[in-house]
C-alpha positions as a LaTeX table, in Angstrom:
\begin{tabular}{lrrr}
\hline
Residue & $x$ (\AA) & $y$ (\AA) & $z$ (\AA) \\
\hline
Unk1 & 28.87 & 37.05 & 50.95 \\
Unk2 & 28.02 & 40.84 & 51.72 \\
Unk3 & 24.66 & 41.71 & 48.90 \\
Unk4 & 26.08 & 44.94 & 48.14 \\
Unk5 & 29.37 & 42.89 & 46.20 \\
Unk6 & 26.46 & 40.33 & 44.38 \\
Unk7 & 25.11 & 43.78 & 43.54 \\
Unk8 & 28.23 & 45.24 & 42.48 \\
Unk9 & 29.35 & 41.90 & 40.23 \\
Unk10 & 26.21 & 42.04 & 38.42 \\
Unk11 & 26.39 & 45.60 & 37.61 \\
Unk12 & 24.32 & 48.50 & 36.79 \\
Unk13 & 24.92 & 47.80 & 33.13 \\
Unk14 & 23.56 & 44.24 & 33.69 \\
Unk15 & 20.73 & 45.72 & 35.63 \\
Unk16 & 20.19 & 48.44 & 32.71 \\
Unk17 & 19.37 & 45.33 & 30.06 \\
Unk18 & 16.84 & 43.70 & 32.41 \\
Unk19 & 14.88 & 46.92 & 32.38 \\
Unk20 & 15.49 & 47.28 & 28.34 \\
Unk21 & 13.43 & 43.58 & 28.54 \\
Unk22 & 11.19 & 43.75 & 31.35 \\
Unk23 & 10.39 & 47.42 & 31.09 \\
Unk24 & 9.04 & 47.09 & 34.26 \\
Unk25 & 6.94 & 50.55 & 35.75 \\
Unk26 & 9.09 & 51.04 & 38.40 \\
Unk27 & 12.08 & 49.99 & 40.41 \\
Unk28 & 12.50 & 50.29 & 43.95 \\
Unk29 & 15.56 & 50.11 & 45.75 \\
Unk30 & 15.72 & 48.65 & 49.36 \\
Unk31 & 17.97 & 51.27 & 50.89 \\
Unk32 & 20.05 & 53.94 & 49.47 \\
Unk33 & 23.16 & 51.61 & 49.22 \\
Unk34 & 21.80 & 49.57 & 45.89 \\
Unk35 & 21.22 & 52.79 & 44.39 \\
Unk36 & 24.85 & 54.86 & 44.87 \\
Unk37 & 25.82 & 51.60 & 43.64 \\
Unk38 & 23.69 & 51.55 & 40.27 \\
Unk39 & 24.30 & 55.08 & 40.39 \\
Unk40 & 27.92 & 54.85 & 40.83 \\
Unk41 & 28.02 & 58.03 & 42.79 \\
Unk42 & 28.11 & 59.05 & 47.01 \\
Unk43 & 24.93 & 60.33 & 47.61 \\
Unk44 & 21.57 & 59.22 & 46.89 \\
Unk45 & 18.20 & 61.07 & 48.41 \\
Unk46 & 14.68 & 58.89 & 49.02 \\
Unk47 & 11.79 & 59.08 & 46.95 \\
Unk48 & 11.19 & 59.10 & 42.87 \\
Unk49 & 14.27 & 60.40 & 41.18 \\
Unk50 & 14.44 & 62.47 & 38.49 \\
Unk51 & 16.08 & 59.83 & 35.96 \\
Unk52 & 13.81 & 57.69 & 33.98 \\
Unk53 & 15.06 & 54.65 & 32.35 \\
Unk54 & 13.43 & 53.80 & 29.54 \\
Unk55 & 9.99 & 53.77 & 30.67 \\
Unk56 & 10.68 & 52.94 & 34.27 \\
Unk57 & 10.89 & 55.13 & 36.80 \\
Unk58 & 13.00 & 54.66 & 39.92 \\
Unk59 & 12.42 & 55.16 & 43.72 \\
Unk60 & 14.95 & 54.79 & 46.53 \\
Unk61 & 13.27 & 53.92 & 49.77 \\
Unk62 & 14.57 & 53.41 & 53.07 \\
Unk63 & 16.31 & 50.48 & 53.99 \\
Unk64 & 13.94 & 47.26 & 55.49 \\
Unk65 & 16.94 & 45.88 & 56.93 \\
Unk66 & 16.71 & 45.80 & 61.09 \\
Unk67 & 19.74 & 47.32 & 61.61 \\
Unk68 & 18.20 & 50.85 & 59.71 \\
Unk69 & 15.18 & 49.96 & 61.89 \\
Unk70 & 15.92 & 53.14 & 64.05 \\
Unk71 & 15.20 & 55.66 & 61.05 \\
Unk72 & 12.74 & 53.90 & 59.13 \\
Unk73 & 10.22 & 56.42 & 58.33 \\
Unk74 & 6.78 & 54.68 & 56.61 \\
Unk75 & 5.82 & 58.41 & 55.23 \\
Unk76 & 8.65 & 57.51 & 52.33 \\
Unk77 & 6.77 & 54.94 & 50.87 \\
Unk78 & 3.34 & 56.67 & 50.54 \\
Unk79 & 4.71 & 57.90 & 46.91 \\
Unk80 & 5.20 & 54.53 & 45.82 \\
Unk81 & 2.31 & 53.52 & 47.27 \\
Unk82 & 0.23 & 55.69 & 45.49 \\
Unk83 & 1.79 & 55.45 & 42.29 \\
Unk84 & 1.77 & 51.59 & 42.10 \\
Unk85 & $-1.70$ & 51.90 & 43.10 \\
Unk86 & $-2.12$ & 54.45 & 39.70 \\
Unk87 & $-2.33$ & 57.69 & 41.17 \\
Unk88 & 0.75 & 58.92 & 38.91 \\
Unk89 & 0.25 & 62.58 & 40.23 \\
Unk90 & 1.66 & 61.52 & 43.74 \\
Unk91 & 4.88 & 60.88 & 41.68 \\
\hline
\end{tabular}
C-alpha cells in the first residue's frame, strides 16, 4: 500500500490532535509530499514554515527516499539541525 494513502486515511486532522497531546518541538516531514498532503494544498517549499501549530513548529525537508537521491541537498537540514540542537536563531 502506497504511504502517501496511510497518510492521507489518517488525516491532517488526526495528525493535528497528536500534536494537541504530544506538543512535540518540531515536526519534520520526509519529503514535500507528506506536507501538501497535511497541508492540503500543491506546493510546499523546504525548510521551517511559517505556520506554527500549537507550540510546534514544522520543517519540510527533502525526501530520504533513493529514488529523490539525485537532488538531495544535506545544506536543507542544517536548520533543523541547529534548532534541535537549541540554537533557535538558525530557525
Amino acid at each position: 500500500m502506497d504511504r502517501a494513502i496511510i497518510f492521507e486515511e489518517a488525516g491532517p486532522d488526526g495528525l493535528r490532535a497528536k500534536f494537541d497531546r504530544f506538543r512535540p518541538r518540531v515536526l519534520c516531514f520526509n519529503g514535500k509530499r507528506a506536507a501538501k498532503a497535511y497541508y492540503r494544498r500543491a506546493e510546499a517549499c523546504y525548510g521551517f514554515q511559517q505556520e506554527i501549530i500549537g507550540a510546534t513548529r514544522i520543517f519540510v525537508a527533502p525526501s530520504t527516499s533513493g529514488v529523490a537521491a539525485a537532488s538531495w541537498d544535506p545544506s536543507i537540514w542544517k536548520d533543523l539541525a541547529d534548532f534541535s540542537r537549541g540554537n533557535q536563531a538558525a530557525a
